[in-house]
LOPARO-907050 format. One record per residue (C-alpha): residue number from 1; residue in one letter; chain; x, y negated, z negated. Coordinates in nm, 4 decimals. Layout:
BEGIN
NODE  vexza  padren  dovex      east     north        up
NODE    NUM       A      A         X         Y         Z
...
END
This chain:
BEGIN
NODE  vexza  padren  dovex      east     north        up
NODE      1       X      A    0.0000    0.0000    0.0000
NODE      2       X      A    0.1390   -0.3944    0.1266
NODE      3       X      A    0.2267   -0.6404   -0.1401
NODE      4       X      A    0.1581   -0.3952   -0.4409
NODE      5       X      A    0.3615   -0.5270   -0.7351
NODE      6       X      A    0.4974   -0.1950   -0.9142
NODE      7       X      A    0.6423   -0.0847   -0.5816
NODE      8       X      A    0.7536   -0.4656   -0.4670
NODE      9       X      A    0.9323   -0.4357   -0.8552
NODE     10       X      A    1.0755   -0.1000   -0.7785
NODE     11       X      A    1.2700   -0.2477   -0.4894
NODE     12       X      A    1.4103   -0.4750   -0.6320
NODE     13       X      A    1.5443   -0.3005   -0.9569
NODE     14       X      A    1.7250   -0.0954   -0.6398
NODE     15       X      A    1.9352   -0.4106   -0.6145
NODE     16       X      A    1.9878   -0.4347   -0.9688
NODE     17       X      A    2.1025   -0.0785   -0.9618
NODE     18       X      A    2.3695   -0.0866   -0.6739
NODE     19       X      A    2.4840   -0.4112   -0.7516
NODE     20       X      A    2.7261   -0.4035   -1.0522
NODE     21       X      A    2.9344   -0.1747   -0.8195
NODE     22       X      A    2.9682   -0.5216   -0.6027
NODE     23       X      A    3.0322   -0.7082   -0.9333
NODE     24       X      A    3.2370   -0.5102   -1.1049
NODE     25       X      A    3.4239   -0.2490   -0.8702
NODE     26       X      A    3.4922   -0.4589   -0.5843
NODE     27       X      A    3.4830   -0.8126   -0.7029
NODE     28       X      A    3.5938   -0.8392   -1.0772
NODE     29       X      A    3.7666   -0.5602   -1.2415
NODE     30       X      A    3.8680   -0.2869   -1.0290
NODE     31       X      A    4.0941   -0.4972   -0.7882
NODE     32       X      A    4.2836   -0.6438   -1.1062
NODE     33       X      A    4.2919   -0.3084   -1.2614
NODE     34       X      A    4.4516   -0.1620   -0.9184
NODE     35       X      A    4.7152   -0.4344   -0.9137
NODE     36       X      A    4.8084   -0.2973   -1.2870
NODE     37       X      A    4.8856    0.0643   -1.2439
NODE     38       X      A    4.8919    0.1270   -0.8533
NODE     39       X      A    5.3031    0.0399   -0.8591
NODE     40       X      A    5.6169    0.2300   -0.8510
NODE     41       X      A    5.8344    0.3637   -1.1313
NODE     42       X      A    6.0407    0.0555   -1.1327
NODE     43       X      A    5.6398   -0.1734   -1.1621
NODE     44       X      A    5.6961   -0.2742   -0.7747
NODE     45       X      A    5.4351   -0.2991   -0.5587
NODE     46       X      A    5.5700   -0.0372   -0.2696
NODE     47       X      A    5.4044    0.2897   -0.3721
NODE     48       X      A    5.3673    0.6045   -0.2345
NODE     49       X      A    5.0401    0.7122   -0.0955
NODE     50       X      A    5.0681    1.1390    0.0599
NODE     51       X      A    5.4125    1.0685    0.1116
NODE     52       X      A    5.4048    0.7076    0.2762
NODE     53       X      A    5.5599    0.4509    0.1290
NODE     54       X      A    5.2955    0.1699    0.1456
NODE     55       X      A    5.2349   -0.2124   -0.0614
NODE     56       X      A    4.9585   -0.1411   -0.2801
NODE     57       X      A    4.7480   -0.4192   -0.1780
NODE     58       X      A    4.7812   -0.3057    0.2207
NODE     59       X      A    4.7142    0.0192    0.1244
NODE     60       X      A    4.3955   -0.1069   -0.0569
NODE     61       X      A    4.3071   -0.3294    0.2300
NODE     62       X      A    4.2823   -0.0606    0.5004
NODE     63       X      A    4.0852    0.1980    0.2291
NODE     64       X      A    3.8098   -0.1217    0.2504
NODE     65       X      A    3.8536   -0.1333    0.5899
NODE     66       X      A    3.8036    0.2633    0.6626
NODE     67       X      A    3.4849    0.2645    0.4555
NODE     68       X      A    3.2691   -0.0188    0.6541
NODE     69       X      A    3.4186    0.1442    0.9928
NODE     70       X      A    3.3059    0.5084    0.8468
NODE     71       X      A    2.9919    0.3391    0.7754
NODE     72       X      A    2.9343    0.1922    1.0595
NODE     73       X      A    3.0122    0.5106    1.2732
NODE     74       X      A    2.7267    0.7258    1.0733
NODE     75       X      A    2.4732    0.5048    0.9841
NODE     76       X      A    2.2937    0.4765    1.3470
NODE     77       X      A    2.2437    0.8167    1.3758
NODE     78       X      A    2.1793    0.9614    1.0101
NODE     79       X      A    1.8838    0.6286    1.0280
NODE     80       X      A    1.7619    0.7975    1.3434
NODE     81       X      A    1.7064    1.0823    1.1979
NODE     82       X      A    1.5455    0.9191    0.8793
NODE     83       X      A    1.3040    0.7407    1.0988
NODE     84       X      A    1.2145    1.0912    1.2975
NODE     85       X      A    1.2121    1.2938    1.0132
NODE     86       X      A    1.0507    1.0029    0.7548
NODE     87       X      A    1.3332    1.0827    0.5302
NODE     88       X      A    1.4468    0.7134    0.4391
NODE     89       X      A    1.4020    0.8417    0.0662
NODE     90       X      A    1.6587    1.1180    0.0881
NODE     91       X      A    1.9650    0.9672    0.2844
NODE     92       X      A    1.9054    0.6915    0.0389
NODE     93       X      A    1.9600    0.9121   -0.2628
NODE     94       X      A    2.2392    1.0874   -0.0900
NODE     95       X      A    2.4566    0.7752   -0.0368
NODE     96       X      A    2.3574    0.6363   -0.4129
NODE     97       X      A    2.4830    0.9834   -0.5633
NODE     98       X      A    2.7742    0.9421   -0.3315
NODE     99       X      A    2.8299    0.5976   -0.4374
NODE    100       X      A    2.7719    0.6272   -0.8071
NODE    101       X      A    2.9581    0.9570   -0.8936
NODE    102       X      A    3.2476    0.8095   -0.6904
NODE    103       X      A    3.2675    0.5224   -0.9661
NODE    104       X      A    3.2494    0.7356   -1.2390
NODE    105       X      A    3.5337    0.9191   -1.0974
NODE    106       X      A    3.7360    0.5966   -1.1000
NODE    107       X      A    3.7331    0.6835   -1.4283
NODE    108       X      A    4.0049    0.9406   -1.3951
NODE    109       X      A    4.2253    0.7107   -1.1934
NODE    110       X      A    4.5535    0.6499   -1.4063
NODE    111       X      A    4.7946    0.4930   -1.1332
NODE    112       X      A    4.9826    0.8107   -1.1422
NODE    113       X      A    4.7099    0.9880   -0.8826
NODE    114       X      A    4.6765    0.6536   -0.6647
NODE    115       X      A    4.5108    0.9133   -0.3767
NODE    116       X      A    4.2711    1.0011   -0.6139
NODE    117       X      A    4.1687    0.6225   -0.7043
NODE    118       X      A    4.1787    0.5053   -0.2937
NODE    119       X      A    3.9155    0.8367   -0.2043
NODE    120       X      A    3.7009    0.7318   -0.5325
NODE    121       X      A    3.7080    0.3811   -0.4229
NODE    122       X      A    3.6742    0.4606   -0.0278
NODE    123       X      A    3.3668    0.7117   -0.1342
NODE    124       X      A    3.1921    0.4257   -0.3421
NODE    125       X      A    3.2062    0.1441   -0.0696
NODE    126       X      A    3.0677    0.4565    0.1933
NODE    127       X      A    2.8196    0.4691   -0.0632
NODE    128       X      A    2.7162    0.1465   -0.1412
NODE    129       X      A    2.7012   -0.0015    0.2092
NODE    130       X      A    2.5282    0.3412    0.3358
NODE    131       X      A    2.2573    0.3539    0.0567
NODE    132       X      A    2.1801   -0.0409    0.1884
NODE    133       X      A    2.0347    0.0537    0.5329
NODE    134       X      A    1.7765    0.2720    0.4009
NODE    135       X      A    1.6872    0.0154    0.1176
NODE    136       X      A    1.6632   -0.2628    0.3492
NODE    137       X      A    1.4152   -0.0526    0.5880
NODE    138       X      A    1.1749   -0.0113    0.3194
NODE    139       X      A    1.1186   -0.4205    0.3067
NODE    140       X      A    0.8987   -0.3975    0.5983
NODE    141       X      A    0.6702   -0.1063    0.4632
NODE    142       X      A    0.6373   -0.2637    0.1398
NODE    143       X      A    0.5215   -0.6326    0.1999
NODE    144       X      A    0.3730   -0.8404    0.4827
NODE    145       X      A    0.5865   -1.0653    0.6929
NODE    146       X      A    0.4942   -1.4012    0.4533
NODE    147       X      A    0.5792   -1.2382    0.1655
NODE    148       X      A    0.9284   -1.1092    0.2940
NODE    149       X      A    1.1430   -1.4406    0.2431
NODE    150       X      A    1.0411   -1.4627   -0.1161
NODE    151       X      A    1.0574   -1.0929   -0.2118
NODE    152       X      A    1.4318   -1.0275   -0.0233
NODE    153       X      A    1.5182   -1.3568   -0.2567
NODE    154       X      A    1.4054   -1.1646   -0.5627
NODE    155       X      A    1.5890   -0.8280   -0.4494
NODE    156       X      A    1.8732   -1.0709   -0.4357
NODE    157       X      A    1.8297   -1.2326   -0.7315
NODE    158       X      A    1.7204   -0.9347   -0.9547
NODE    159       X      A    2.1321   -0.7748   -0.8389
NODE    160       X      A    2.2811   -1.0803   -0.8939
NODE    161       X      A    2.1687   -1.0722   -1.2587
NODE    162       X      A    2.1967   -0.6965   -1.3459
NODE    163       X      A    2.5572   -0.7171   -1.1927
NODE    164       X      A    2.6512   -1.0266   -1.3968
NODE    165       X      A    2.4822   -0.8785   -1.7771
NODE    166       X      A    2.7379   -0.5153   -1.7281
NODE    167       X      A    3.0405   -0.6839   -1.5557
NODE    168       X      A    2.9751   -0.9467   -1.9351
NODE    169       X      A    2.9818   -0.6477   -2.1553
NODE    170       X      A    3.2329   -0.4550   -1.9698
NODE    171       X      A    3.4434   -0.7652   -2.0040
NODE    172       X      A    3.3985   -0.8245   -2.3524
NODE    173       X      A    3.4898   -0.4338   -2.3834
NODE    174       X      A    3.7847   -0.5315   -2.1944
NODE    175       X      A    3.9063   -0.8283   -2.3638
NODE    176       X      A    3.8415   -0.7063   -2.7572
NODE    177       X      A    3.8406   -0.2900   -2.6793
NODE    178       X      A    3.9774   -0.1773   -3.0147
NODE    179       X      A    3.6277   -0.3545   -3.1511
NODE    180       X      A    3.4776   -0.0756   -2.9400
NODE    181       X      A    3.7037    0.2082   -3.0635
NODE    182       X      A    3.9174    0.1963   -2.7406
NODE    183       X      A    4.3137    0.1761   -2.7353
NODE    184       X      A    4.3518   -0.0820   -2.5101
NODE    185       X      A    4.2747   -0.2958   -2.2294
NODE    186       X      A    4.3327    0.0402   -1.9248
NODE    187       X      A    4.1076    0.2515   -2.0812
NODE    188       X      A    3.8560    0.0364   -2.1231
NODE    189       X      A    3.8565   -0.0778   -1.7329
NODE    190       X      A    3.7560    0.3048   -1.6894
NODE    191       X      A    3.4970    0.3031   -1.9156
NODE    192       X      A    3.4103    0.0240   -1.6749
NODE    193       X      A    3.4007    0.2240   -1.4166
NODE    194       X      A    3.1894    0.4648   -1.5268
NODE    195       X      A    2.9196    0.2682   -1.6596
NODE    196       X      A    2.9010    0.1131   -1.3193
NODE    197       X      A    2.8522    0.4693   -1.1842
NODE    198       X      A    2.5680    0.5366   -1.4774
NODE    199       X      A    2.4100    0.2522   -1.4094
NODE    200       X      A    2.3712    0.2715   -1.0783
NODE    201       X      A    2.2319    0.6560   -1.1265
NODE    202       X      A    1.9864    0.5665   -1.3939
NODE    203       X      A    1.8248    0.2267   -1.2722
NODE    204       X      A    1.8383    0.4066   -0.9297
NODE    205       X      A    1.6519    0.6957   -0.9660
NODE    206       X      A    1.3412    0.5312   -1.1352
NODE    207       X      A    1.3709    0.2660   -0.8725
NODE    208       X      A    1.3629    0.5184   -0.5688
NODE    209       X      A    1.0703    0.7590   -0.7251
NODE    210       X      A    0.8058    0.4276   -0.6983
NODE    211       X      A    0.9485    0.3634   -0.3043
NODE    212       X      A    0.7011    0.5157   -0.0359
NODE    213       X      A    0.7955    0.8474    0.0155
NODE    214       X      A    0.6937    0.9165    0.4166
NODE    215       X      A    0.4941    0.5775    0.4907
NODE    216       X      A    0.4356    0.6482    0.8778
NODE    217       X      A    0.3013    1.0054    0.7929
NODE    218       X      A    0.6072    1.1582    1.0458
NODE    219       X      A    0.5813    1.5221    1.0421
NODE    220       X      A    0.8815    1.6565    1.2391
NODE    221       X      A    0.8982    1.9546    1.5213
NODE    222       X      A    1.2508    2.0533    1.6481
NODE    223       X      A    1.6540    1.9587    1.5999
NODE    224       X      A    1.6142    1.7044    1.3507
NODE    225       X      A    1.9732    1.5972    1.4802
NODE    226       X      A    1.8958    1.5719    1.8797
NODE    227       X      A    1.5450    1.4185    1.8082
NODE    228       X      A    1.7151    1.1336    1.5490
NODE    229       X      A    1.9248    1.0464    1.8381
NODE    230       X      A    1.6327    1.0087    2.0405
NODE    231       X      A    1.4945    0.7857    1.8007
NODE    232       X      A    1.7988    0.5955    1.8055
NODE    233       X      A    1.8175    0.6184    2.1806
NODE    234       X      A    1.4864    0.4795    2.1655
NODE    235       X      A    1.5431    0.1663    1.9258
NODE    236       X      A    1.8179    0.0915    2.1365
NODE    237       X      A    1.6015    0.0212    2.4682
NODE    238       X      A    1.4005   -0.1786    2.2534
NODE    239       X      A    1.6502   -0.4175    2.1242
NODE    240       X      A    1.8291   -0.4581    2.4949
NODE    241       X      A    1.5138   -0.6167    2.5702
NODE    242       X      A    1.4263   -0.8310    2.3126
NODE    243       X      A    1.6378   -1.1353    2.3505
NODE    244       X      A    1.5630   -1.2742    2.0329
NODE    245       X      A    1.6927   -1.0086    1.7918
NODE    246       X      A    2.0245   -0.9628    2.0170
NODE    247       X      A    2.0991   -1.3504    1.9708
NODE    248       X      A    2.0191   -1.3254    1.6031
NODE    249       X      A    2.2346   -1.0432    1.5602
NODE    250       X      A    2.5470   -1.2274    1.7418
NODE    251       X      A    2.4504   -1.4881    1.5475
NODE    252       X      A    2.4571   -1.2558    1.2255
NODE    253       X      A    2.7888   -1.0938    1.3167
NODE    254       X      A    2.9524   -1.4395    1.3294
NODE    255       X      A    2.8313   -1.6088    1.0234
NODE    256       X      A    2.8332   -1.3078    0.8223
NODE    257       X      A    3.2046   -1.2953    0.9202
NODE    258       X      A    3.2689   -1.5910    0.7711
NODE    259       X      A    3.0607   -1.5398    0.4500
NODE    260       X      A    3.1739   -1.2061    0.3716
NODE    261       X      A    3.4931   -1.2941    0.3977
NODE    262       X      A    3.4811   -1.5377    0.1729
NODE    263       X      A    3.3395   -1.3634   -0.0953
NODE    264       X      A    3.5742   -1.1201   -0.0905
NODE    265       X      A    3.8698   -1.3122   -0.0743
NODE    266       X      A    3.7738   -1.6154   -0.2712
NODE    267       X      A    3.9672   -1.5252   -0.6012
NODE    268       X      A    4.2816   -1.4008   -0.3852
NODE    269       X      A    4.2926   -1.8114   -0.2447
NODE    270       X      A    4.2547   -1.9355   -0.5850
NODE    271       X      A    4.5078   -1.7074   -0.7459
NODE    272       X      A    4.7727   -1.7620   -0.4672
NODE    273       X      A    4.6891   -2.1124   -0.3936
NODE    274       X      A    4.6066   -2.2978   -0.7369
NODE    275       X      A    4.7697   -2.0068   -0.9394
NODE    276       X      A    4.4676   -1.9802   -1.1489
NODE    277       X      A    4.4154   -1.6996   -1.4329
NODE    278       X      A    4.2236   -1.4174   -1.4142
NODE    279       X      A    3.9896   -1.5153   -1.6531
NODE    280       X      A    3.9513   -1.8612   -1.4748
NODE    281       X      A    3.8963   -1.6637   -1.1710
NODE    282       X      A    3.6547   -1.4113   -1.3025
NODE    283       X      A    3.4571   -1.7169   -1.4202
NODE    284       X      A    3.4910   -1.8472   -1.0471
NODE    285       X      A    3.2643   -1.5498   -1.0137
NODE    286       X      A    3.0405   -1.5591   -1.2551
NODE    287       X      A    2.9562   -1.8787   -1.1559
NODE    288       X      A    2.8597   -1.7402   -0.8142
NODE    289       X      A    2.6594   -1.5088   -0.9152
NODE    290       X      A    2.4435   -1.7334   -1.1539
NODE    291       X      A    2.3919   -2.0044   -0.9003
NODE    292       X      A    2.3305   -1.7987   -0.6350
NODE    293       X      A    2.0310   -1.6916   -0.7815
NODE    294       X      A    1.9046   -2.0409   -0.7685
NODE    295       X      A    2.0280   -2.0293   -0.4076
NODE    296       X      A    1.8367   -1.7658   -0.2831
NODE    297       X      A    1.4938   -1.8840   -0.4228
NODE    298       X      A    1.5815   -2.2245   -0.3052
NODE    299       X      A    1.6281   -2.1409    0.0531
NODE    300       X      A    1.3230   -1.8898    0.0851
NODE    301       X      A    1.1323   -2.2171    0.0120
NODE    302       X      A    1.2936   -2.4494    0.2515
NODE    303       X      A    1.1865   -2.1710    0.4654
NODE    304       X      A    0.8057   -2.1823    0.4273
NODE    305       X      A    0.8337   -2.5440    0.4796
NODE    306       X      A    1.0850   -2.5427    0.7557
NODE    307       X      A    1.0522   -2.2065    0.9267
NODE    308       X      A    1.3478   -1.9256    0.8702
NODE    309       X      A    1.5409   -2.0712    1.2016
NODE    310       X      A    1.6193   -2.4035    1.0608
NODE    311       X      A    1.6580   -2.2844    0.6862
NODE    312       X      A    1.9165   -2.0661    0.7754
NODE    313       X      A    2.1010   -2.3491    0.9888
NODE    314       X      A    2.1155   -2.5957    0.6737
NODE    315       X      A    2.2879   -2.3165    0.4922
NODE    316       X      A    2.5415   -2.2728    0.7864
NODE    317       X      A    2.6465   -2.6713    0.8220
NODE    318       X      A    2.6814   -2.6275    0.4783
NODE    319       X      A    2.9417   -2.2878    0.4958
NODE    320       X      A    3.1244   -2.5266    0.7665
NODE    321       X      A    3.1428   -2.7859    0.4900
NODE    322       X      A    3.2799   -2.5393    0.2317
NODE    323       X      A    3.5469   -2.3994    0.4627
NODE    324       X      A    3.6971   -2.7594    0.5787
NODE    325       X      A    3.6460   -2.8680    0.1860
NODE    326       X      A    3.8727   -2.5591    0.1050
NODE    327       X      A    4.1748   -2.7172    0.3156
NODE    328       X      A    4.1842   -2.9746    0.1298
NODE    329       X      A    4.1061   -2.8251   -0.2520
NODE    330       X      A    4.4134   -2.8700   -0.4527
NODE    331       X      A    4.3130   -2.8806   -0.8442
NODE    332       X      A    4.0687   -2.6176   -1.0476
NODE    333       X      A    3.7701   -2.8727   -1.1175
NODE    334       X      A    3.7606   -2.8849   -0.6946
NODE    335       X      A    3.7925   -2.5374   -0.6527
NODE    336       X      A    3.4974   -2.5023   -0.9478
NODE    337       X      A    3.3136   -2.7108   -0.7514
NODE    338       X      A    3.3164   -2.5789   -0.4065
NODE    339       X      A    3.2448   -2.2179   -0.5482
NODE    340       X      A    2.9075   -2.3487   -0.7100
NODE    341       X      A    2.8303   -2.4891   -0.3795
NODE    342       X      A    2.9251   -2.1480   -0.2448
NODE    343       X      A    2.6975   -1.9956   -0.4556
NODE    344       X      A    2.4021   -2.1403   -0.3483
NODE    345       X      A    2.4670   -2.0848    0.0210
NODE    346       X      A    2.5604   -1.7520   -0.0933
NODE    347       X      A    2.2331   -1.6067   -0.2242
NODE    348       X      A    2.0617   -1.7982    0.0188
NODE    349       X      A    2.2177   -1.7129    0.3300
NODE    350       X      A    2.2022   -1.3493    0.2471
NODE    351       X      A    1.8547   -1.2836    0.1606
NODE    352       X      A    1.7365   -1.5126    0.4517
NODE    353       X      A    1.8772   -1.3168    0.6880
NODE    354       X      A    1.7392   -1.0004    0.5942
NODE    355       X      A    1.4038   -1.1234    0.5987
NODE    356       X      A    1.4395   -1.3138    0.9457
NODE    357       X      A    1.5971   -0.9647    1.0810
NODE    358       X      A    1.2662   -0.7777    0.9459
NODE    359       X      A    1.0710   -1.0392    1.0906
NODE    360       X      A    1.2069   -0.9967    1.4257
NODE    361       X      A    1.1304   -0.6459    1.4359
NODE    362       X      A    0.8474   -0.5477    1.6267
NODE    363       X      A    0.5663   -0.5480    1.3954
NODE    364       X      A    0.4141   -0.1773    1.4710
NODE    365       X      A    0.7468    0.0142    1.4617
NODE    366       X      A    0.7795    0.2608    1.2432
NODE    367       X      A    1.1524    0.3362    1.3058
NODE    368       X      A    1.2185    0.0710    1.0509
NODE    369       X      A    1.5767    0.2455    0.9500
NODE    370       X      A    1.7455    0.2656    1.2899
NODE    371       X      A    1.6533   -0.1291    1.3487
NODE    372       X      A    1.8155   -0.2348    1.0185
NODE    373       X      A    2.1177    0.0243    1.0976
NODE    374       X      A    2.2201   -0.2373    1.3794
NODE    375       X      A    2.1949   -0.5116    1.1326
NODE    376       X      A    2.4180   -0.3341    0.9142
NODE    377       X      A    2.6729   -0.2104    1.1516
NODE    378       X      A    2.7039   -0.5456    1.2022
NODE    379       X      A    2.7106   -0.6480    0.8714
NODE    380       X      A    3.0024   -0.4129    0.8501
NODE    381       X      A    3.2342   -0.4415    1.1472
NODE    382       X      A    3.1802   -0.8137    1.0818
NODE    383       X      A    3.3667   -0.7714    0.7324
NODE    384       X      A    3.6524   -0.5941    0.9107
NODE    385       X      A    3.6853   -0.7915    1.1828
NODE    386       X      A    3.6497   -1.1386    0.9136
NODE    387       X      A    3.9229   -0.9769    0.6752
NODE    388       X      A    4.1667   -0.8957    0.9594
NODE    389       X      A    4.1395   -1.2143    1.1224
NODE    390       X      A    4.1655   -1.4113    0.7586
NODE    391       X      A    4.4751   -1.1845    0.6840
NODE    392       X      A    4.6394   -1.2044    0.9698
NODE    393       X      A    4.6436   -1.5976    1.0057
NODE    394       X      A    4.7985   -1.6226    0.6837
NODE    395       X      A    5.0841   -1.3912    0.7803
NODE    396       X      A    5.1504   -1.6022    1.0836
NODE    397       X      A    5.1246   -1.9230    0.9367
NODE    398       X      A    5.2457   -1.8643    0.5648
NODE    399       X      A    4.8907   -2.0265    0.4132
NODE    400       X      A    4.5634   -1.9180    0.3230
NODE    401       X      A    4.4021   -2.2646    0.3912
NODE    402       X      A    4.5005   -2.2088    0.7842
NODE    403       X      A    4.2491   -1.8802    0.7545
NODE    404       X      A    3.9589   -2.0995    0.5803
NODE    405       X      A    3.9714   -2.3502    0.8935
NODE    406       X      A    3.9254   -1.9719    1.1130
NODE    407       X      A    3.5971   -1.9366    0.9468
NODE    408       X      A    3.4617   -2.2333    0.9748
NODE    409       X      A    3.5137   -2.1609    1.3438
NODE    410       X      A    3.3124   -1.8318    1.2622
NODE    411       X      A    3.0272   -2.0287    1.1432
NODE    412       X      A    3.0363   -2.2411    1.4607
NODE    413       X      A    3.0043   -1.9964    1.6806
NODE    414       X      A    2.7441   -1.8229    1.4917
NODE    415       X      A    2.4981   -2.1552    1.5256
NODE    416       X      A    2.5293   -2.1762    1.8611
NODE    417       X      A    2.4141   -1.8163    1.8670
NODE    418       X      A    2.1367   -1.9049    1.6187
NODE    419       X      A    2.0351   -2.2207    1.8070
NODE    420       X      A    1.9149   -2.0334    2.1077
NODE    421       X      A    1.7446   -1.8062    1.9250
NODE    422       X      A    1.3425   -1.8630    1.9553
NODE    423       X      A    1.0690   -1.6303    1.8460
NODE    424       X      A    0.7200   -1.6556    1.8749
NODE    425       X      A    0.6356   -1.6744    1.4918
NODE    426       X      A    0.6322   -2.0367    1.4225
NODE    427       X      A    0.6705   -1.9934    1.0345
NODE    428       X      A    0.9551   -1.7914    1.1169
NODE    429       X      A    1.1285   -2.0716    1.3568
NODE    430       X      A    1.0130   -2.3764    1.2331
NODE    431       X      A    0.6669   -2.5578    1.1213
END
């Protein structure tokens, strides 16, 4: 049943399941905690890795970078066959157990098995980014298309708060552990890690039994493999002719570029630049999260009013804004600053677009998982493609503020994309 609260509620908690892995694994802790004990006997950063000797940081980079490109390779076809087989339920429990049990084996990761920590962590991101396609396909079977700005702005803002309340007590855990009858500061980043992976398991499974469990009614006859690549084959014709969503999704893969990047490499360009702490820096973070909550709520009005076209372009001029201001930010109240602003574009940015994506669907498909699987194989070549570009501009140049005027340029190129895009739903363009 559309717009029915306990379910609407349901989905969202989903968000406030998976994200303290985002929070806490890839943003916060983990990375630090990596840095730590991922070096040689002599506390050098050149480790071995199956008999390679690799820096620990490149050798982190590329796990990241293996786990959206092994995402993106399986998602379109395991989404077909979720679609054929009305099995969206499933392949999203299968990537959450992959996800979560992945961060509880973090757990075990001493710095002495380093290939044990890189498959946790690779296994986690698979997880996380997989379990998303078949949570964002149930946004269309749960609510109508007015409702879908405001309730992908709660999904938003319901993560951005569960992720923020564990990654505060795992901190404190962190920061005072023999208070919690821990010896020090390491083991208590792996009790970290495995409360991310409980967390994630308990919130999720609660949150999953309330989804829909076979919406469409598809009963399946045959190969469930061949026919989900018929599916596929099938949402693919679609989208070649439907101008509108292949514009958006250039204009997706650009912009996104830029944000993602910038979330994930944020604390690197105040650590390296401004030689901030890590505590100033993991309150850099915080700070995102809280006002992007206010961000995403903020936009998903100036989208009723404005239509989602022209709420989404504010946002961008204002990422442009944020990546030329970075140039040019050279003390810790500026650098404060520009991540609140961040923020807000932040939560914004990312809710809006799922909801413009859904809305661009056509409205009687029921192969709701393969659509979004293009959105997110976008969503995560963009990040590797964003990352690589970011990285290797500072190795050429010698300075991370180079790589912030290369996404600006990202965000450029993604509004002229966005400009031409016109659909036929006014509220959606513009009122």
């Amino acid at each position: 049943m559309l717009n029915d609260k306990k379910t609407i509620n349901a989905w969202c908690l989903y968000d406030w399941a998976n994200s303290v892995y985002s929070l806490t694994i890839t943003s916060a802790i983990f990375p630090i905690y990596y840095q730590n004990v991922a070096v040689n006997a002599s506390g050098g950063d050149r480790i071995d890795f199956f008999g390679v000797e690799i820096v620990n940081s490149v050798l982190y980079s590329y796990a990241l970078s293996a786990s959206f490109l092994m995402v993106a390779i399986v998602l379109p076809i395991l989404s077909g066959i979720a679609d054929y087989a009305g099995k969206k339920k499933f392949f999203l429990k299968i990537f959450m157990f992959i996800g979560s049990f992945s961060c509880i084996g973090l757990f075990f990761f001493t710095g002495e098995n380093v290939e044990w920590g890189i498959l946790c962590s690779v296994m986690a991101s698979v997880g996380y980014s997989g379990s998303l396609v078949f949570y964002d396909a149930f946004l269309n079977e749960i609510v109508t298309e007015d409702k879908r700005d405001i309730v992908s702005a709660r999904g938003y803002s319901y993560g951005y708060v569960g992720g923020v309340i564990l990654l505060v007590i795992n901190l404190a855990t962190i920061q005072m552990p023999e208070t919690f009858g821990l010896a020090d500061a390491g083991i208590a980043s792996r009790v970290a890690f495995l409360t991310v992976g409980v967390w994630w398991i308990g919130f999720s499974l609660y949150a999953i039994s309330k989804l829909p469990e076979n919406p469409h009614g598809r009963k399946p006859e045959g190969h469930y493999l061949t026919n989900g690549y018929r599916e596929l084959r099938k949402v693919w014709r679609q989208l070649k002719e439907m101008d509108g969503m292949r514009k958006f999704l250039l204009a997706f893969f650009f912009y996104n570029m830029g944000v993602q990047t910038v979330m994930y490499l944020a604390a690197t360009f105040g650590s390296k630049e401004l030689k901030m702490e890590a505590s100033k820096l993991i309150m850099t973070v915080l700070l995102i999260q809280f006002v992007a909550i206010a961000g995403a709520y903020l936009f998903a009005y100036i989208s009723k009013k404005q239509g989602n076209i022209r709420s989404l372009a504010i946002q961008i001029v204002i990422w442009i804004g944020c990546c030329l201001g970075a140039y040019f930010v050279n003390a810790e109240p500026q650098f404060f600053a520009l991540a609140a602003v961040v923020g807000l574009v932040m939560g914004g940015i990312q809710s809006l677009s799922r909801a413009t994506y859904s809305k661009i669907m056509p409205k009687e498909t029921v192969d709701t998982a393969s659509f979004f699987s293009f959105y997110d194989v976008t969503y995560n070549v963009s990040i590797v493609i964003g990352t690589f570009v970011y990285g290797y501009i500072e190795q050429v140049t010698g300075s991370m503020r180079n790589s912030t005027l290369a996404l600006a340029s990202f965000f450029i190129i993604g509004m002229i994309f966005l400009s031409q895009v016109k659909l036929k739903n006014a509220a959606t363009q513009a009122s």
